[in-house]
DOKE-456741 format. One record per residue: residue number from 1; residue in one letter; chain; x, y, z of N, C-alpha, C in turn. Coordinates in nm, 2 decimals. Example, Ala and Ser with C-alpha at 12.3 -4.5 7.8 and 13.67 -1.06 7.14 Angstrom:
<rs>
{seq 1, type a, mol A, n.east 1.32, n.north -0.57, n.up 0.78, ca.east 1.23, ca.north -0.45, ca.up 0.78, c.east 1.32, c.north -0.33, c.up 0.78}
{seq 2, type s, mol A, n.east 1.28, n.north -0.22, n.up 0.71, ca.east 1.37, ca.north -0.11, ca.up 0.71, c.east 1.29, c.north 0.00, c.up 0.79}
</rs>
This chain:
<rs>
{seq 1, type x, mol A, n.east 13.23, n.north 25.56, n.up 16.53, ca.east 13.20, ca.north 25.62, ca.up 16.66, c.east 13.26, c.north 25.76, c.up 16.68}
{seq 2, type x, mol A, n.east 13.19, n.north 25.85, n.up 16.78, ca.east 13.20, ca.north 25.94, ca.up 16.76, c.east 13.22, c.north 26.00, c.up 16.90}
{seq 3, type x, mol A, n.east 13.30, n.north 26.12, n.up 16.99, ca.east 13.23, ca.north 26.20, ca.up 17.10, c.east 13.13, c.north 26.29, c.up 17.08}
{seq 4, type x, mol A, n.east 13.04, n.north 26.25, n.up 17.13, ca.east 12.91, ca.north 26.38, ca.up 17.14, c.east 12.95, c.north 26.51, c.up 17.23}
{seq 5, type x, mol A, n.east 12.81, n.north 26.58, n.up 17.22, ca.east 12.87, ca.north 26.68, ca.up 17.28, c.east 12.90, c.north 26.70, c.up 17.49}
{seq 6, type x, mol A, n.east 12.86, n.north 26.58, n.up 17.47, ca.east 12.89, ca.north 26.59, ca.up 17.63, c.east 12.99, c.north 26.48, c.up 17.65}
{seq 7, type x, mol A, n.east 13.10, n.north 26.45, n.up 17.56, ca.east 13.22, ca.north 26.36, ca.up 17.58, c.east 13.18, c.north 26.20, c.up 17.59}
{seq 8, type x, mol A, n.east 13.08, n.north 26.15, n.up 17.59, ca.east 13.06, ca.north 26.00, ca.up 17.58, c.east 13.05, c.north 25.98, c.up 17.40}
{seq 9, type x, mol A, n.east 13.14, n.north 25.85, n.up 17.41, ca.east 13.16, ca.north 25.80, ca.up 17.26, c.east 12.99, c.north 25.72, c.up 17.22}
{seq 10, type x, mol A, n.east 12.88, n.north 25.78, n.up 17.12, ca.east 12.80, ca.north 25.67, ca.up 17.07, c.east 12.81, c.north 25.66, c.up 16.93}
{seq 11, type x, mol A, n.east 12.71, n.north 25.56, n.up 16.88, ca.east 12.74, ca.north 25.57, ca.up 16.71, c.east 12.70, c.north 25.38, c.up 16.68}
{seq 12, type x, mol A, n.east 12.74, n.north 25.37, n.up 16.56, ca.east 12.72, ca.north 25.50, ca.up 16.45, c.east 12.59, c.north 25.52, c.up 16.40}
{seq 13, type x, mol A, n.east 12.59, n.north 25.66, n.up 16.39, ca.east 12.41, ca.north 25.71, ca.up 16.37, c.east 12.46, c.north 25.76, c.up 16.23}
{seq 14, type x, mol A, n.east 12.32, n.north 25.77, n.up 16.17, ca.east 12.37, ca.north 25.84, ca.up 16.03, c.east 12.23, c.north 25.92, c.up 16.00}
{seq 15, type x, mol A, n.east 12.19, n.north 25.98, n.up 15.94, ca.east 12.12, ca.north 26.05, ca.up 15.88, c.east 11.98, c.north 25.93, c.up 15.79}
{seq 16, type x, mol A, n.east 12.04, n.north 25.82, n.up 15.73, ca.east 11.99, ca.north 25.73, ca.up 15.67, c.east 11.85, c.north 25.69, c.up 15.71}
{seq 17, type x, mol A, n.east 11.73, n.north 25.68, n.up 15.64, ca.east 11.64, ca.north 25.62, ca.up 15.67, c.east 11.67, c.north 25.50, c.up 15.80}
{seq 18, type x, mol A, n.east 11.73, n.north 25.39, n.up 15.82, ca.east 11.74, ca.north 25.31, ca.up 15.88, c.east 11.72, c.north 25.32, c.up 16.02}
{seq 19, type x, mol A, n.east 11.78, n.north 25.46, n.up 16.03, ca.east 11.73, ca.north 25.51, ca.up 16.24, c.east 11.62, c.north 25.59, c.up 16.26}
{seq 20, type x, mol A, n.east 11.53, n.north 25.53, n.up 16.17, ca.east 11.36, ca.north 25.56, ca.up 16.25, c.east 11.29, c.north 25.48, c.up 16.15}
{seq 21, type x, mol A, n.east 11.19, n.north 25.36, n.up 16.22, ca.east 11.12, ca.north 25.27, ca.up 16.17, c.east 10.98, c.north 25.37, c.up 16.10}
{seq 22, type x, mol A, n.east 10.95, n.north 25.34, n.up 16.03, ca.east 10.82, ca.north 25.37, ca.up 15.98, c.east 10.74, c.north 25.38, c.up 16.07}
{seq 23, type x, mol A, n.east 10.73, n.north 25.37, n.up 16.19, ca.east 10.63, ca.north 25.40, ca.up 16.30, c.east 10.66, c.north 25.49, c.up 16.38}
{seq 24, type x, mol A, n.east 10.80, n.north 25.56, n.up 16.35, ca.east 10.85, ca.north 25.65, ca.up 16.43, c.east 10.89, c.north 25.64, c.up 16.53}
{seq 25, type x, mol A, n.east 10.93, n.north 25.53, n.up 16.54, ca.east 11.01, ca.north 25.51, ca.up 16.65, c.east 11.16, c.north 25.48, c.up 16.66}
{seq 26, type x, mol A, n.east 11.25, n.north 25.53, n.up 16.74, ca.east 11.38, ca.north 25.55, ca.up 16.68, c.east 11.42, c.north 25.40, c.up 16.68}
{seq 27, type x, mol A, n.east 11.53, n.north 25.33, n.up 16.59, ca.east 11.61, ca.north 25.29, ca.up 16.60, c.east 11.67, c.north 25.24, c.up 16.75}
{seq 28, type x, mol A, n.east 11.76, n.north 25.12, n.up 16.76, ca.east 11.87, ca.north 25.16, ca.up 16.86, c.east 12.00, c.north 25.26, c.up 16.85}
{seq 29, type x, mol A, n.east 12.02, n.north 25.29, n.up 16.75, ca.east 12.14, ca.north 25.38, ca.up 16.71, c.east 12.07, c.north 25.53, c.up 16.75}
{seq 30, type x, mol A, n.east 11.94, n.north 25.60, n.up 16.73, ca.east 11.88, ca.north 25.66, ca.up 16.75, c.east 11.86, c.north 25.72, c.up 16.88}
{seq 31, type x, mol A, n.east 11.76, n.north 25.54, n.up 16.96, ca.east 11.75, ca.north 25.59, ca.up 17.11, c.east 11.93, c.north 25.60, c.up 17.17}
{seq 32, type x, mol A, n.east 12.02, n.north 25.56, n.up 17.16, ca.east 12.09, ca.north 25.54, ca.up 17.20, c.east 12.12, c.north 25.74, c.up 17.23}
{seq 33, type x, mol A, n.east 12.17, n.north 25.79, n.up 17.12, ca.east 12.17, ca.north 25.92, ca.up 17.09, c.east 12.09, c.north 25.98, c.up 17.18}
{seq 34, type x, mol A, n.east 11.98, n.north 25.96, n.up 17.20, ca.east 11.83, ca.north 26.08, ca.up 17.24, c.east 11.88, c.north 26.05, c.up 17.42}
{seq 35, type x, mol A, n.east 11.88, n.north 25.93, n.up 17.45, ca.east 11.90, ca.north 25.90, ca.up 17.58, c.east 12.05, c.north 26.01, c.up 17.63}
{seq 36, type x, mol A, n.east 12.13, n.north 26.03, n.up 17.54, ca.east 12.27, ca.north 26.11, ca.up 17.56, c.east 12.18, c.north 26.20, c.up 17.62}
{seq 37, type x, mol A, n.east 12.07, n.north 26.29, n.up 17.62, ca.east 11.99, ca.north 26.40, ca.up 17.59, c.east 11.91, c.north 26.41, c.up 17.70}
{seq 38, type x, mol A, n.east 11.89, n.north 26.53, n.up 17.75, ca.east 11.78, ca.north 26.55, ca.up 17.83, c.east 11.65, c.north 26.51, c.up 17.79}
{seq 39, type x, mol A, n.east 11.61, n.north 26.49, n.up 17.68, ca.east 11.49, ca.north 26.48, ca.up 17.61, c.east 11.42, c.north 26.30, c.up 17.68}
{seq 40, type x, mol A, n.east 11.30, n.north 26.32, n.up 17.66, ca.east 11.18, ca.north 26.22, ca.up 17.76, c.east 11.19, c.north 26.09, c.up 17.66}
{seq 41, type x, mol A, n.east 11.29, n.north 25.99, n.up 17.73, ca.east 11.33, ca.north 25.91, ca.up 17.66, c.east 11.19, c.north 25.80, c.up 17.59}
{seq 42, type x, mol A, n.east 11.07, n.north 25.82, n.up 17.68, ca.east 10.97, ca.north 25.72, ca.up 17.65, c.east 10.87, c.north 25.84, c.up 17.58}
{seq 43, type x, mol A, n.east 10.90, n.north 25.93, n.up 17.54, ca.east 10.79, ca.north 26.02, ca.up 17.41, c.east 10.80, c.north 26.00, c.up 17.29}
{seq 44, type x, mol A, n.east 10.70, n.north 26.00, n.up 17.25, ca.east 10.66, ca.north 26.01, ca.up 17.06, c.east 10.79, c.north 26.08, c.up 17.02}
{seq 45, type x, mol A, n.east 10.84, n.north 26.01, n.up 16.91, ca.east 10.93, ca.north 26.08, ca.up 16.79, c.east 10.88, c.north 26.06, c.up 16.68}
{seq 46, type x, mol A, n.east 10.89, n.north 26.21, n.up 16.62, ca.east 10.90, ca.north 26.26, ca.up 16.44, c.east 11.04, c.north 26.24, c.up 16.43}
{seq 47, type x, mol A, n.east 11.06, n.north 26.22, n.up 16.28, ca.east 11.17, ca.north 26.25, ca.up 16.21, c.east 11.17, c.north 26.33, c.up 16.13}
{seq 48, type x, mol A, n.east 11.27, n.north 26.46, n.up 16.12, ca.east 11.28, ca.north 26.56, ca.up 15.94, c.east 11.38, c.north 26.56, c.up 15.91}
{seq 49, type x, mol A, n.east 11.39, n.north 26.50, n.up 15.80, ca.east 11.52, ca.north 26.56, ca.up 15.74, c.east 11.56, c.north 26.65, c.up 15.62}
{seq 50, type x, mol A, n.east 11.62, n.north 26.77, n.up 15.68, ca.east 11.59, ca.north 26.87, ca.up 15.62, c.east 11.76, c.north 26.88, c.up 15.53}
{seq 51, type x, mol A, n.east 11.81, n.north 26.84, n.up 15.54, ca.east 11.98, ca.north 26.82, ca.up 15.48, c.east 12.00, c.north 26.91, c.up 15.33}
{seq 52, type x, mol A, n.east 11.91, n.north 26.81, n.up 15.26, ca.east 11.96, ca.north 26.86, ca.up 15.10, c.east 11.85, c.north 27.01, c.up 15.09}
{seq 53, type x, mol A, n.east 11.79, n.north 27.08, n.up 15.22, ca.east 11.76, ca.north 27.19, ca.up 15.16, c.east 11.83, c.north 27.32, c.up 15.20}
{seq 54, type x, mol A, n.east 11.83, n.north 27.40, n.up 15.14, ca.east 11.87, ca.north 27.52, ca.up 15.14, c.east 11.82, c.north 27.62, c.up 15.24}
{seq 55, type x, mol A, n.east 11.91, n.north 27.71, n.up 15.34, ca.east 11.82, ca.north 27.81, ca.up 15.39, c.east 11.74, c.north 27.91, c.up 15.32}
{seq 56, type x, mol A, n.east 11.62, n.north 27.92, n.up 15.37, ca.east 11.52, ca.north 27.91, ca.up 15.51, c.east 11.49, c.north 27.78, c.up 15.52}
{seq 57, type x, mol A, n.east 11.52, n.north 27.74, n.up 15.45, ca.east 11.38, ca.north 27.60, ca.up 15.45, c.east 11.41, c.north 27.53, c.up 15.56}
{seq 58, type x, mol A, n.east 11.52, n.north 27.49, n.up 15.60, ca.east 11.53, ca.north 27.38, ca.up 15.70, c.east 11.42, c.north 27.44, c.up 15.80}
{seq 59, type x, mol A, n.east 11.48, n.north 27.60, n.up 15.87, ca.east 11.39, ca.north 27.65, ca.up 15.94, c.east 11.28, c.north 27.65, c.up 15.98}
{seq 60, type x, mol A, n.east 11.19, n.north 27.68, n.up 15.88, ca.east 11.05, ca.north 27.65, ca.up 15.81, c.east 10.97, c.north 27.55, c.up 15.83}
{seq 61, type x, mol A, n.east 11.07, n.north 27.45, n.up 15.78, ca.east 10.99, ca.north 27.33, ca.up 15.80, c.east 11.02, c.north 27.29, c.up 15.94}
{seq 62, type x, mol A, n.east 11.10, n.north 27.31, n.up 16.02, ca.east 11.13, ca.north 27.28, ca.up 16.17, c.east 11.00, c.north 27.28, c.up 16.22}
{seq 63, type x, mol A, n.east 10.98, n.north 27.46, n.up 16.21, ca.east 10.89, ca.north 27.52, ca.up 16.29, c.east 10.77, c.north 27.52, c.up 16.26}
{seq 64, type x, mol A, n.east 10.73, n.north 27.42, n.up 16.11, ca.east 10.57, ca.north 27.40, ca.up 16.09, c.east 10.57, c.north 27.29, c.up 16.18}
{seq 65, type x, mol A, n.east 10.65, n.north 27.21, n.up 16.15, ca.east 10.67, ca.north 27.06, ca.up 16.19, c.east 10.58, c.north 27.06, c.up 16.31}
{seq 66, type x, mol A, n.east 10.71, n.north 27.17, n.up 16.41, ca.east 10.65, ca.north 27.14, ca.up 16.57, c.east 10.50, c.north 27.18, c.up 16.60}
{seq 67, type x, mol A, n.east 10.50, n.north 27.28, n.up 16.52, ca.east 10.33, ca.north 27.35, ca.up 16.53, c.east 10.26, c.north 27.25, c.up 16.53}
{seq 68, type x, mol A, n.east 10.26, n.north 27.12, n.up 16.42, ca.east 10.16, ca.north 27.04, ca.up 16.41, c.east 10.17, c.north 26.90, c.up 16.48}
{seq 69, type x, mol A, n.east 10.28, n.north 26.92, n.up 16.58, ca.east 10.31, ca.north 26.80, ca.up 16.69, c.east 10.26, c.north 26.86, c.up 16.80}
{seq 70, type x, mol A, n.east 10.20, n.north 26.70, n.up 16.88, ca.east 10.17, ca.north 26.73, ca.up 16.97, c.east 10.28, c.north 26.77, c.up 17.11}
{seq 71, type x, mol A, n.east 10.24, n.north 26.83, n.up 17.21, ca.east 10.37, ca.north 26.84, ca.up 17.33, c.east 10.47, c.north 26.77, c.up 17.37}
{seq 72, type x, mol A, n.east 10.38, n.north 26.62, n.up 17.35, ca.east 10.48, ca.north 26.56, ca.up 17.45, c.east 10.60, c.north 26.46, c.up 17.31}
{seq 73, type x, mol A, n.east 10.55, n.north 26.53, n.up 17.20, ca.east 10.62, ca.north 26.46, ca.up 17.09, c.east 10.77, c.north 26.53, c.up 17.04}
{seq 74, type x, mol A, n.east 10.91, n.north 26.45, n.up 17.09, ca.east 11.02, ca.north 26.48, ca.up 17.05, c.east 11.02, c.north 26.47, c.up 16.88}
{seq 75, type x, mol A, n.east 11.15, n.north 26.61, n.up 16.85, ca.east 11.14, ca.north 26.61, ca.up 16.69, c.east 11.31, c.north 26.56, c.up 16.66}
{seq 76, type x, mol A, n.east 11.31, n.north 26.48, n.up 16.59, ca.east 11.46, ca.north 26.44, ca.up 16.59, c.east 11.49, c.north 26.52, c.up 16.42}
{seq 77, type x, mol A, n.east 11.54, n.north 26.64, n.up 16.39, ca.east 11.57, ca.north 26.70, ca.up 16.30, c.east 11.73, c.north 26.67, c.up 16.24}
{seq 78, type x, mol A, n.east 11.77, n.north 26.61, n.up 16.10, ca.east 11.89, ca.north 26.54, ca.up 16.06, c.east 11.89, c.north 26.69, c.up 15.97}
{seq 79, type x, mol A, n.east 11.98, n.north 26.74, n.up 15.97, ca.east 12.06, ca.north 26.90, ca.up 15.86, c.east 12.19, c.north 26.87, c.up 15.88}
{seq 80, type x, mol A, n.east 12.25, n.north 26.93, n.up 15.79, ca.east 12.37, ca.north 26.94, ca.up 15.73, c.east 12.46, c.north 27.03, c.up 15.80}
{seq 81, type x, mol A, n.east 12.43, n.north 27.12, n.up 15.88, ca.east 12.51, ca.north 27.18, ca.up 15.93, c.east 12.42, c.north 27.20, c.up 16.10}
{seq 82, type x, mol A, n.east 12.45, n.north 27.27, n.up 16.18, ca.east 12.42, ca.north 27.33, ca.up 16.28, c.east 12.28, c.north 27.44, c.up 16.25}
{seq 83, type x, mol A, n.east 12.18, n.north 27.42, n.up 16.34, ca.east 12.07, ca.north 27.48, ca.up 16.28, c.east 12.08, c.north 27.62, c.up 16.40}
{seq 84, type x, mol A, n.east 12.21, n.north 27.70, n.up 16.35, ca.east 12.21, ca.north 27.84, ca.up 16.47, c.east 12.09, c.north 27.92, c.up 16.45}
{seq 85, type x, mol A, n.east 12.05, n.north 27.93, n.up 16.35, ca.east 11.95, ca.north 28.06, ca.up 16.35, c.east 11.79, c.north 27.97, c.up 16.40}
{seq 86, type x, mol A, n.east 11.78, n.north 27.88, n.up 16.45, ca.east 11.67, ca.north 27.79, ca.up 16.52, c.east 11.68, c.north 27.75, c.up 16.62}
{seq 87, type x, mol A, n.east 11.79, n.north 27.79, n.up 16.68, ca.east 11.81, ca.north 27.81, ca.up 16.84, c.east 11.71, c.north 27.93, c.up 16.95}
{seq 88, type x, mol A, n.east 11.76, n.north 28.01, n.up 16.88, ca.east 11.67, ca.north 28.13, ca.up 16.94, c.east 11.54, c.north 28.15, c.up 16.91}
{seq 89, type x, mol A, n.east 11.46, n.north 28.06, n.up 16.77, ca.east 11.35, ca.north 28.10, ca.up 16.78, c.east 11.24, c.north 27.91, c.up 16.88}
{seq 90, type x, mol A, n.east 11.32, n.north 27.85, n.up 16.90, ca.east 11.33, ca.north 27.72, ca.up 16.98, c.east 11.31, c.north 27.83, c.up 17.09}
{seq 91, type x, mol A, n.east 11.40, n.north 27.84, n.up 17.18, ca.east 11.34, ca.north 27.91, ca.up 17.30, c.east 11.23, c.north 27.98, c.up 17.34}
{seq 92, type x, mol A, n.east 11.23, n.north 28.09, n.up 17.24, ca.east 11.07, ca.north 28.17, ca.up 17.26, c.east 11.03, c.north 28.08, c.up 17.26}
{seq 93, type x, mol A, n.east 11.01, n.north 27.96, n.up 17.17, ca.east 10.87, ca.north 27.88, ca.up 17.17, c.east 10.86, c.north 27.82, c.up 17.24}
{seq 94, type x, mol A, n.east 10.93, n.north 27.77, n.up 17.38, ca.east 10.94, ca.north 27.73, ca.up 17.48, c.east 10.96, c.north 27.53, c.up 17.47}
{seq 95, type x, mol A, n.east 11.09, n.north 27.54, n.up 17.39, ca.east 11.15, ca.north 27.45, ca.up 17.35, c.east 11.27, c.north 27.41, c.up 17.40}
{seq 96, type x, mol A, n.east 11.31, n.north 27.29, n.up 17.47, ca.east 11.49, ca.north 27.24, ca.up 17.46, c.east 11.52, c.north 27.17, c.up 17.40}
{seq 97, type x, mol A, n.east 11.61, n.north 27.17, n.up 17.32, ca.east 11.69, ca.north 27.09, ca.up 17.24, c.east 11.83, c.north 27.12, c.up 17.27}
{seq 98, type x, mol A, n.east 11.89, n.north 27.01, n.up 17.20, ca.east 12.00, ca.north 26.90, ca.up 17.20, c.east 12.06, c.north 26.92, c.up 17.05}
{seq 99, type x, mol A, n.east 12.20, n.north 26.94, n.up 17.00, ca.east 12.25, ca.north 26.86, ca.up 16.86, c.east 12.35, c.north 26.83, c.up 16.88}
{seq 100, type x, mol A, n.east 12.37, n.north 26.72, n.up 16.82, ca.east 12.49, ca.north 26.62, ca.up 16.83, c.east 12.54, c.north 26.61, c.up 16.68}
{seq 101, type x, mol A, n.east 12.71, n.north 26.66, n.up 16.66, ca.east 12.73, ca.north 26.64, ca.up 16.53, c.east 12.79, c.north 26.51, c.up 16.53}
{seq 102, type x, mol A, n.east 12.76, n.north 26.43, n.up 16.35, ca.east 12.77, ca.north 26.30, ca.up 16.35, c.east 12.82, c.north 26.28, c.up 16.22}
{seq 103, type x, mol A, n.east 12.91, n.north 26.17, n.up 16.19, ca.east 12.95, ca.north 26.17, ca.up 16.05, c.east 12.85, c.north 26.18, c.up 15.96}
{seq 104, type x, mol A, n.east 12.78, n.north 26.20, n.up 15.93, ca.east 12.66, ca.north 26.27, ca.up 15.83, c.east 12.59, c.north 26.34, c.up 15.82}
{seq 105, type x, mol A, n.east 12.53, n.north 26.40, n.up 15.94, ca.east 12.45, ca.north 26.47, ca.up 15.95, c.east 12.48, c.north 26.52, c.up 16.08}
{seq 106, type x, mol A, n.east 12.38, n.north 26.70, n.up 16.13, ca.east 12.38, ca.north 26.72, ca.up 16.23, c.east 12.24, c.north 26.68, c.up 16.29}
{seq 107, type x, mol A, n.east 12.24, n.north 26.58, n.up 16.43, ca.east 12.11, ca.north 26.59, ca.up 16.47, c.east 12.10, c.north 26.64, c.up 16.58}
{seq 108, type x, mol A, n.east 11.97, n.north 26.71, n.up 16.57, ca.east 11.90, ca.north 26.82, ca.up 16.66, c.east 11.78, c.north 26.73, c.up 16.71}
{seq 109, type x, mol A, n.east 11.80, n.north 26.72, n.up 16.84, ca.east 11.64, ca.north 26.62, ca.up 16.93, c.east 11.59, c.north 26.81, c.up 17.01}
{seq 110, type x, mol A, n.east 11.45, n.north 26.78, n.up 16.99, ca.east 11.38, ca.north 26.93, ca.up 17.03, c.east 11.25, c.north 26.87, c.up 17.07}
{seq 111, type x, mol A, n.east 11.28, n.north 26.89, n.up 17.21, ca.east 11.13, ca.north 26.89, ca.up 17.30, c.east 11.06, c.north 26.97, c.up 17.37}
{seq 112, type x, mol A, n.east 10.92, n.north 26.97, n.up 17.45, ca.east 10.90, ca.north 27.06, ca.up 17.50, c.east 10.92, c.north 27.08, c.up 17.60}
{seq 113, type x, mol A, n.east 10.95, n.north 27.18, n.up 17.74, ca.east 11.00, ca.north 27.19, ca.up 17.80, c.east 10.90, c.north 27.14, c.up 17.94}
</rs>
């Protein structure tokens, strides 16, 4: 267990296949997380896990990702660090997101606004 970034303890979430079913839909360790979040707790979720790559790529693949989602579909993105330089291009695109660091991973929930 963990404090998020708005001080409530959830967990344990991990990066691990296990917190999103093959149908994409989160886990309870997952929704638990997203719900911490302004994000639309009853919308479609993608998962990426971008961890073992190197920059740009996480980037890259963020931002094809969302291109080929539809609006109302949240992206729950698992990286290894804090994805700063995808903050500001999230906005132009007229995006909010959320990251919560967690013993494994950092995850980033990104919706549309």
């Amino acid at each position: 267990m963990w404090p998020n970034m708005f001080g409530k303890t959830v967990g344990p979430v991990t990066a691990k296949r296990e917190h999103m079913t093959a149908n994409h839909q989160p886990t309870a360790q997952t929704a638990a997380l997203i719900s911490e979040t302004d994000a639309p707790d009853d919308a479609p979720m993608e998962r990426l896990d971008v961890q073992s790559l190197g920059p740009p790529k996480p980037l890259k693949q963020t931002l094809e990702r969302l291109a080929e989602l539809n609006d109302d579909t949240i992206l729950v993105q698992f990286n290894d660090r804090a994805p700063q330089h995808l903050y500001p291009k999230l906005k132009d695109r007229g995006y909010d997101f959320e990251s919560v660091e967690t013993d494994d991973a950092t995850v980033t929930i990104i919706w549309r606004r």
